[in-house]
C-alpha positions as CSV (number, residue, x, y, z in Angstrom):
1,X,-19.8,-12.9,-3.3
2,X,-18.0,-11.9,-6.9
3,X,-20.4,-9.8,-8.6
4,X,-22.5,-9.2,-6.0
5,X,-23.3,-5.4,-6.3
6,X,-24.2,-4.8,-2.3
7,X,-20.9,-7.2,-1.5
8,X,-17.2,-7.8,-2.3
9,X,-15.5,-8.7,-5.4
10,X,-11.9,-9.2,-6.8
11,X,-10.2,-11.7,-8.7
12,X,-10.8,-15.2,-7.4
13,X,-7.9,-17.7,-6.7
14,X,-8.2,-21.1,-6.3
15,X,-8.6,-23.3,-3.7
16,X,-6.1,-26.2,-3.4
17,X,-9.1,-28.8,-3.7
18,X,-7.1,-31.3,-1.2
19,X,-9.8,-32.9,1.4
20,X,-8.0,-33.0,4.7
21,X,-9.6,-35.6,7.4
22,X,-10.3,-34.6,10.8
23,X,-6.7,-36.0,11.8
24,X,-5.1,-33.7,10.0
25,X,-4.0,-35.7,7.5
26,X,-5.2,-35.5,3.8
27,X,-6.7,-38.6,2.1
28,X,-3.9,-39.3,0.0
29,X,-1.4,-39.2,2.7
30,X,-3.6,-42.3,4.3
31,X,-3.4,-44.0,0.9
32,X,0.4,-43.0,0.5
33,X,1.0,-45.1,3.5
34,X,-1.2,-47.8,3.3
35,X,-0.2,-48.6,-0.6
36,X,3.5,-48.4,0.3
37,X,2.9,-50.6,3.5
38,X,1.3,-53.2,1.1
39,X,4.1,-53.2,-1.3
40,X,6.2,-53.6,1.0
41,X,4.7,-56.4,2.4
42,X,4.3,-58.1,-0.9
43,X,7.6,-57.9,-1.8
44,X,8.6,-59.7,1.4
45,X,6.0,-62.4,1.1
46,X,7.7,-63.1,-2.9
47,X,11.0,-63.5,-1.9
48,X,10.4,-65.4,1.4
49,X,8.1,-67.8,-1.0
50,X,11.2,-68.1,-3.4
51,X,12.2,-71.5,-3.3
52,X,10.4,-73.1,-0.4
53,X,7.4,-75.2,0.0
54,X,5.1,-76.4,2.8
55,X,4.7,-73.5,4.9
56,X,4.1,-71.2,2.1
57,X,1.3,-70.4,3.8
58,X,2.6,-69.0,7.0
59,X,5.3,-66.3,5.2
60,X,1.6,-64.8,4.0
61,X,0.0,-64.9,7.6
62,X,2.9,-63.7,8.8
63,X,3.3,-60.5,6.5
64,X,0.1,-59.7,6.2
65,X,-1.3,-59.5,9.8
66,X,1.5,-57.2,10.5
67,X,0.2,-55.2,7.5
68,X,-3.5,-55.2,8.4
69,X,-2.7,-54.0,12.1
70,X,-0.7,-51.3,10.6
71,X,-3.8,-50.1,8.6
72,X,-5.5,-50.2,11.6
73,X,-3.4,-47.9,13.2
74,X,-2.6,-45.6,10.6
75,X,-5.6,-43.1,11.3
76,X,-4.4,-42.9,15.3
77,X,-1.2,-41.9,14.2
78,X,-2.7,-39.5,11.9
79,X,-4.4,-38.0,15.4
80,X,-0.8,-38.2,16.6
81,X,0.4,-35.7,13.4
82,X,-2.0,-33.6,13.5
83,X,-1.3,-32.5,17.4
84,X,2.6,-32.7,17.1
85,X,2.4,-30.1,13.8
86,X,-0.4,-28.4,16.2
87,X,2.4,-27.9,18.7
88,X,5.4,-27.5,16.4
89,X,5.2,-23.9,16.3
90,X,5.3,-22.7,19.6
91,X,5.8,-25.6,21.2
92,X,8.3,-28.1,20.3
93,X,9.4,-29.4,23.3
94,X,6.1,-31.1,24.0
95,X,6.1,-31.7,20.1
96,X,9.5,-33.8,20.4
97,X,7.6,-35.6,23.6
98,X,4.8,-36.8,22.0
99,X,6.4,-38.6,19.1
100,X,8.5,-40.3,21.6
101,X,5.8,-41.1,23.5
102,X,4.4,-42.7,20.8
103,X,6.8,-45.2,19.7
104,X,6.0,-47.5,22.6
105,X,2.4,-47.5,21.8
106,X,2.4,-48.1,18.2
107,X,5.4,-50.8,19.0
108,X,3.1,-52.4,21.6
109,X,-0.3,-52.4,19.8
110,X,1.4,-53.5,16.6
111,X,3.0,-56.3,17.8
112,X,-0.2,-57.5,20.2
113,X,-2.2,-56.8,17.2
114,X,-0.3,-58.8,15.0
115,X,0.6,-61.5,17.4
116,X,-3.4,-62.3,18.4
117,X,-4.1,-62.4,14.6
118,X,-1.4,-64.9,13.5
119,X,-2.7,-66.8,17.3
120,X,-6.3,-66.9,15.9
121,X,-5.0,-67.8,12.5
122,X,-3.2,-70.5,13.2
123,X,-5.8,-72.2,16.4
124,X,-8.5,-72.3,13.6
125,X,-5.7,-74.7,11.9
126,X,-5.4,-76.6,15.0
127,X,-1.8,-75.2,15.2
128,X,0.2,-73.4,18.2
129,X,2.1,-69.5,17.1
130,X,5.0,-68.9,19.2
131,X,5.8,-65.4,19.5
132,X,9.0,-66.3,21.5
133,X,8.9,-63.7,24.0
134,X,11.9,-61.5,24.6
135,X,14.1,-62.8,21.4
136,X,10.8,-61.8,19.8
137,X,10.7,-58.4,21.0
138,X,14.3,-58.1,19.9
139,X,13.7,-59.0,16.6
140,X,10.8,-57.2,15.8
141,X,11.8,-53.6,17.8
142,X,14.5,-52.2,15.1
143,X,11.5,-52.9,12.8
144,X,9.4,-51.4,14.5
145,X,11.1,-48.1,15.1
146,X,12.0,-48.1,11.5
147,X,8.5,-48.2,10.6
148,X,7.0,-46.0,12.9
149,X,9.3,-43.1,11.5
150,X,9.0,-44.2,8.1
151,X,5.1,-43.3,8.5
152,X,5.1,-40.7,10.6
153,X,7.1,-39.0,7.8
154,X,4.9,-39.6,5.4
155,X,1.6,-38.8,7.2
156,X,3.3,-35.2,8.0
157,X,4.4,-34.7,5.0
158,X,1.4,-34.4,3.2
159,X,-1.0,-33.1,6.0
160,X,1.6,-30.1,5.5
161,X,1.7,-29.9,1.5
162,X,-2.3,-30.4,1.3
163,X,-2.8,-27.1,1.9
164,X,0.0,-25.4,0.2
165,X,-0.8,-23.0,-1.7
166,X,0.0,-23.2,-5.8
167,X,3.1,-20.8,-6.7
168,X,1.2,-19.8,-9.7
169,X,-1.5,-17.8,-7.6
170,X,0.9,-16.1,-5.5
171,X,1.0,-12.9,-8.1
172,X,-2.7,-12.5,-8.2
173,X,-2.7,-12.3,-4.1
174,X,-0.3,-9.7,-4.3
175,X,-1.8,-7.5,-6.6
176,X,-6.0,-7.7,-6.5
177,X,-8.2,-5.2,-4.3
178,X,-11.0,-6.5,-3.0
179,X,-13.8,-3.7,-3.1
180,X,-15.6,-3.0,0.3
181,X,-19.4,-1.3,-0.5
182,X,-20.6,-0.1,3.1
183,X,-23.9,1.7,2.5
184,X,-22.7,4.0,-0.3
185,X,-19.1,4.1,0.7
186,X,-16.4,1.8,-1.3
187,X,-13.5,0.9,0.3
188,X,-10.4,-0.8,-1.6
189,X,-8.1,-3.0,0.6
190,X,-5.8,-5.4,0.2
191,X,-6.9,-9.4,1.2
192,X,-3.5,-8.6,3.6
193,X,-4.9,-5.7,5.3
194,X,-7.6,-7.7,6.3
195,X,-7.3,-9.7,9.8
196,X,-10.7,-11.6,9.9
197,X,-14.3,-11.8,8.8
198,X,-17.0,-12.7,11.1
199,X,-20.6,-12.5,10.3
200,X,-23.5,-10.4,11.3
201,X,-26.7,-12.0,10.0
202,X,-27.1,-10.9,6.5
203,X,-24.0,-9.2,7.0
204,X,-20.5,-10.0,7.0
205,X,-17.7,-7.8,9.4
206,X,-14.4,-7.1,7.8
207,X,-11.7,-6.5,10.8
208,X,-9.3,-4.6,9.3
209,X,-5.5,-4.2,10.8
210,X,-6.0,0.0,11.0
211,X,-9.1,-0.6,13.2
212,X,-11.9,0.2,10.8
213,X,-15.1,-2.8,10.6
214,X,-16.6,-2.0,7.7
215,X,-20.4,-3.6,7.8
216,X,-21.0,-5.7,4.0
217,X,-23.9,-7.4,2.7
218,X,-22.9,-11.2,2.2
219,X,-22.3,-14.4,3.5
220,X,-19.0,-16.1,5.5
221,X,-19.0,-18.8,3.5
222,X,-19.1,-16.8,0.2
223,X,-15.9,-14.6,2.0
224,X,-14.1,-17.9,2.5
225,X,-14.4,-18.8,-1.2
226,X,-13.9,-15.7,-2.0
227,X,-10.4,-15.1,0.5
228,X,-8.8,-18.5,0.2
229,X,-6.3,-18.2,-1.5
230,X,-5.2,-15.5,-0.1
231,X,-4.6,-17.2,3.4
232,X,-7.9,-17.1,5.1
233,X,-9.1,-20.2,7.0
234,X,-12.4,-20.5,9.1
235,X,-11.7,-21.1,12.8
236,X,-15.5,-20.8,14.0
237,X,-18.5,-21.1,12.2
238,X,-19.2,-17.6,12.4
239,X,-15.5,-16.2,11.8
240,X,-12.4,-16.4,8.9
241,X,-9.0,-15.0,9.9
242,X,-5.9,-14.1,8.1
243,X,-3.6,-16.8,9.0
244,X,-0.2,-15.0,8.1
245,X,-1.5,-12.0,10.4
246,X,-2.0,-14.4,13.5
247,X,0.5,-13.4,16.6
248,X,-0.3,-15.0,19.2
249,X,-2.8,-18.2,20.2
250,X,-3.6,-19.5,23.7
251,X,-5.8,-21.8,25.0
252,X,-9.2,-20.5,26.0
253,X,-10.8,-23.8,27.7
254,X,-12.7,-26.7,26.5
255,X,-10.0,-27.6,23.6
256,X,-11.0,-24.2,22.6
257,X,-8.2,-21.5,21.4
258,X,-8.0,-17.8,21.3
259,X,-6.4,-16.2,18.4
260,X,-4.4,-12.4,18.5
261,X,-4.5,-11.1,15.2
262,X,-2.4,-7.8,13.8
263,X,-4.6,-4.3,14.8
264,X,-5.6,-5.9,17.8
265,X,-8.3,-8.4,16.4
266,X,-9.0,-11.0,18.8
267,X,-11.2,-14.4,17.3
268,X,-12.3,-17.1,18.3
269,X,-10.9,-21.0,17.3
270,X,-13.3,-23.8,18.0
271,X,-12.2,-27.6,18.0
272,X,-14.6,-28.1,15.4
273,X,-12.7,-26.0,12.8
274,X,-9.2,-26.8,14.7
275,X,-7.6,-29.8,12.2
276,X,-8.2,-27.3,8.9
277,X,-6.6,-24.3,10.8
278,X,-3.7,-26.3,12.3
279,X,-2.7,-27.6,8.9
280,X,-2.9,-24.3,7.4
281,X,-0.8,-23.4,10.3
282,X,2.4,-25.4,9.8
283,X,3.2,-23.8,6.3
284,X,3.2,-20.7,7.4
């Protein structure tokens, strides 16, 4: 709404640009992982091809099934990051639980996934794969655990720098006024003395921490461009809040939250909007 005469304006900062999935998890972390997992791989395929012959073939097979079941996994651990930062905050007991918890799956679907590849491979070769059963298991579960970690780090790392704000824009937050017009009354705030927008028709609702609503002429989804920066995230598609003034969530049905701002603003977070806002979250 810059420059609208009827609405709000004030310097506008940038948005960090980074797409973030419905996981949680920004594209690049999924790249991130699945590049270094195929690196990886390669390198292990080149030096077990160094010197031998005949069963070339079968240090590939071997390598990169494992790989390709690992893609395939990597956007259900991505659901997994994205509900253990969700918890992190205020609950990292149950945080702590759930990455435990899934260790034995990701050990267990990897190795099934990989073992009924390499199976199908080598039958359509007219050959038998022997996973050899338990000394199998104990060969391939300090790998597994190693791995598991290694992506889970990465995965969580980035889904909490996508949506870090740039140090060069912190200034300009500090220091701008956004201009309120209500009818013919302008009101100056600061982006922090404002706890959430929600929208009224042609209208958009400014809920600000000393109680006062003034009414403006505009659109929510001009407000969000406009507020960004400044620490505003959508939660429903008719409200933004102010996520450094948040004090309290709780769950409100349905995978459904409710949000306690400062001043005594109370909004609502629907799952639709629930990955953006929980990423936002964890750099807080």
């Amino acid at each position: 709404m810059a420059g609208d005469a009827d609405g709000m304006s004030g310097d506008r900062g940038g948005a960090s640009g980074v797409p973030v999935g419905t996981s949680g998890v920004p594209a690049f972390g999924y790249a991130a992982a699945a590049i270094g997992t195929f690196l990886v791989t390669s390198m292990n395929v080149w030096s077990g091809l160094d010197g031998r012959h005949g069963d070339d073939w079968r240090i590939a097979v071997y390598e990169y099934t494992s790989t390709a079941v690992i893609f395939a996994l990597l956007w259900p651990l991505g659901r997994l990051v994205r509900r253990v930062l969700e918890d992190w905050p205020t609950r990292r007991g149950r945080a702590a639980a759930l990455l435990l918890a899934g260790l034995p799956a990701f050990a267990l679907a990897h190795v099934w996934g990989f073992v009924a590849l390499r199976t199908a491979i080598f039958a359509a070769f007219g050959m038998r794969y022997d996973f050899d059963g338990a000394r199998g298991w104990a060969f391939e579960l300090p790998k597994e655990i190693a791995v598991y970690a290694i992506l889970i780090m990465v995965l969580g790392a980035t889904a909490v720098l996508a949506r870090r704000p740039s140090v060069t824009q912190a200034p300009a937050d500090t220091d701008r006024r956004l201009v309120l017009r209500e009818g013919g009354r302008v009101i100056h705030v600061r982006p922090a003395e404002v706890a959430a927008v929600s929208s009224a028709g042609n209208y958009v609702e400014y809920h600000l921490v000393d109680g006062r609503k003034p009414l403006v002429r505009g659109t929510l989804s001009a407000c969000a461009a406009e507020l960004d920066a400044a620490g505003f995230v959508r939660s429903h598609r008719s409200w933004l809040v102010n996520i450094r003034l948040i004090e309290e969530i709780e769950p409100a049905g349905s995978g459904d939250r409710r949000l306690f701002l400062s001043g005594g603003v109370e909004a609502p977070l629907s799952r639709r909007f629930a990955d953006g806002f929980d990423a936002a979250l964890t750099i807080q």
